[in-house]
Phi, psi and omega in degrees: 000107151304127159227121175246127204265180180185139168196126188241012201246052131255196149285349178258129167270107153270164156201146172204154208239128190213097142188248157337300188228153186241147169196158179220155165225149181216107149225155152305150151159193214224354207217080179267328179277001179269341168288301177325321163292318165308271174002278160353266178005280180265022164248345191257353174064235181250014169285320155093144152319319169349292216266335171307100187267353136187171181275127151251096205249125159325128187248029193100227312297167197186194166306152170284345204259294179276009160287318206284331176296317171277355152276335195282326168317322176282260184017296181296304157355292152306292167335309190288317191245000158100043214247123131026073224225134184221126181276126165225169159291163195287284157013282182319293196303305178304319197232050162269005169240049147271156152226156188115191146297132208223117141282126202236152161189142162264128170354085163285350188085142160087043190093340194253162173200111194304143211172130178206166174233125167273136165274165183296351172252016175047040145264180182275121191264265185280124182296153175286115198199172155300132186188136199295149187262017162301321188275347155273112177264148201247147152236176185072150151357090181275123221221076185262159183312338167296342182235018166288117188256019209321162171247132177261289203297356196261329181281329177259015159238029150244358183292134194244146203274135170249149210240325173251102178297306169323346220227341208269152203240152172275190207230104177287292204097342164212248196211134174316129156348314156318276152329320205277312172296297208292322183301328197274350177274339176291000000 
């Protein structure tokens, strides 16, 4: 079984190639739909989509901008070439090569933060939500996008089957910049 995972809703771009062979890229940067394909490209070599037998793609939260560019790329992928589409969280995929107890969290800005806490059995002791980040309390392991760590096997048996790649929604958590202005203008 070939899984080629992706997550794009930080600053950090992953991709990893997990079954025969394993391989991953983690860089920072800030222009992931302009890159992502290259990446792809060249972590799969010479195997190519042919031998992928699924897609894992971070559905967030995160930046809006980079959940979407790494879901609609798995979507598509999946879809074009008939390959398998499997959802995991971003949250997760950041802090799965920790153990123990792990509180993670991504930058939301403004005071703010995307945020959860994994038990050592990597459910969710505290759910995943937005939340100032004076008001998150943590325990366990503290883990921010600065400490993103993946696990590729830990990541493909907690990754959830989207059964309709067309059906899969990214997990935002709150309402785009945009939105939030516009509402305060009704």
């Amino acid at each position: 079984m070939n899984s080629l995972i992706i997550d794009t809703s930080t600053e950090n771009l992953y991709v990893g190639l997990y079954g025969k062979e394993k391989k991953e890229i983690l860089e920072k940067g800030k222009n992931h739909a302009a890159v992502l394909m290259k990446k792809i490209d060249e972590i799969l070599g010479e195997a190519k989509l042919d031998n992928i037998d699924e897609i894992i793609v971070g559905i967030g939260p995160g930046s809006y901008t980079g959940v979407r560019v790494g879901v609609v790329v798995g979507k598509m992928l999946a879809w074009t070439k008939h390959i398998t589409l499997k959802k995991v969280s971003s949250l997760y995929i950041e802090c799965s090569g920790y153990d123990g107890i792990r509180s993670v969290s991504i930058d939301a800005r403004r005071g703010n933060a995307f945020c959860a806490i994994y038990d050592s059995d990597d459910s969710l002791i505290l759910e995943e939500a937005l939340r100032p980040i004076n008001e998150f309390t943590t325990a366990g392991t503290i883990i921010t996008e600065n400490e993103y760590k993946p696990n590729m096997e830990k990541i493909v048996k907690k990754a959830e089957l989207v059964t309709d790649p067309h059906s899969l929604v990214p997990n935002y958590l709150r309402k785009t910049e945009a939105e939030r202005n516009k509402n305060h203008e009704d």
